[in-house]
C-alpha positions as CSV (number, residue, x, y, z in Angstrom):
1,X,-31.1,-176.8,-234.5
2,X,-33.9,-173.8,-234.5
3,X,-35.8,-176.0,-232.1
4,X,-33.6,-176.5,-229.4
5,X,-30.7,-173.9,-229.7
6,X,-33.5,-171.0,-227.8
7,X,-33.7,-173.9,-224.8
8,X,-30.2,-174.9,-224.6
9,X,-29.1,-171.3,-224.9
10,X,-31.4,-170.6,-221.9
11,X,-29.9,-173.7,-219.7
12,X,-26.5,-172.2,-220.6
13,X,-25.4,-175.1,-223.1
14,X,-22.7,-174.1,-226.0
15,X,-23.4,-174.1,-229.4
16,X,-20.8,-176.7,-229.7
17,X,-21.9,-179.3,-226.6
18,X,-25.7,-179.0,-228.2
19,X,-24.5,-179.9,-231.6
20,X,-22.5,-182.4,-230.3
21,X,-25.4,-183.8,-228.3
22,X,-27.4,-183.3,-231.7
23,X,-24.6,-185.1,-233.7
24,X,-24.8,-187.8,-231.2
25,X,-28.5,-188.4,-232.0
26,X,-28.1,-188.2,-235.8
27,X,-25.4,-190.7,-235.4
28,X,-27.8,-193.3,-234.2
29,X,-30.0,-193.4,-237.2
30,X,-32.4,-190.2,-236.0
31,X,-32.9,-187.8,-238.7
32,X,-32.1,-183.8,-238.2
33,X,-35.3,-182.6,-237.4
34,X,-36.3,-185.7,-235.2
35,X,-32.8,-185.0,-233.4
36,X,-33.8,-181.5,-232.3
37,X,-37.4,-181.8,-230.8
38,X,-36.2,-185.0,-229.6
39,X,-32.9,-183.4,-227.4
40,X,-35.6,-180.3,-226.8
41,X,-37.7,-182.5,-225.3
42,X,-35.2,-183.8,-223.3
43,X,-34.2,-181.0,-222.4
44,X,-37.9,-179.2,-221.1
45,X,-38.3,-182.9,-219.8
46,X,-35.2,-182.5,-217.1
47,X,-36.2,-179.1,-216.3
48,X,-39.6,-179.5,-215.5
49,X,-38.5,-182.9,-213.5
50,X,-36.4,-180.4,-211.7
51,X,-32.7,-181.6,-212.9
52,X,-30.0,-179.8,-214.9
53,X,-30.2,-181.6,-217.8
54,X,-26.4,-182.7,-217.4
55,X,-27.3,-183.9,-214.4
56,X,-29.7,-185.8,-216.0
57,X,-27.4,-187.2,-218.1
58,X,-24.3,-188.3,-216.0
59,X,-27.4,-190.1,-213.5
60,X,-28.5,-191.7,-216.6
61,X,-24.9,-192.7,-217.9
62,X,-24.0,-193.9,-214.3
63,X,-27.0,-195.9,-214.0
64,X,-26.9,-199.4,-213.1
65,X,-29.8,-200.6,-215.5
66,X,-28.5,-200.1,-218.8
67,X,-31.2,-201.0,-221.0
């Protein structure tokens, strides 16, 4: 959580939607640690692509190529 609560603070995420988003990671067979740089990355990775990262995720969830 120390890696990507100071980013998802920043983008204006709640503690609760990041752990969630965490918890989701965890749940797919990522450990802790692996889970927070991973959703960090994400995260810098939307930003710097120049989308709000729940943007990036409904595109991604509404996609038509699923895999």
């Amino acid at each position: 959580m120390n890696k990507v609560s100071p980013i998802a603070n920043a983008m204006g995420n709640s503690l609760e939607l990041t752990t969630a988003q965490l918890s989701v990671l965890v749940n797919n067979s990522h450990e802790a640690s692996t889970a927070g740089t991973m959703l960090r990355s994400m995260m810098l990775k939307a930003t710097k692509d120049g989308f709000n990262f729940d943007d990036a995720l409904n595109q991604i969830a509404n996609s038509s190529d699923q895999n």
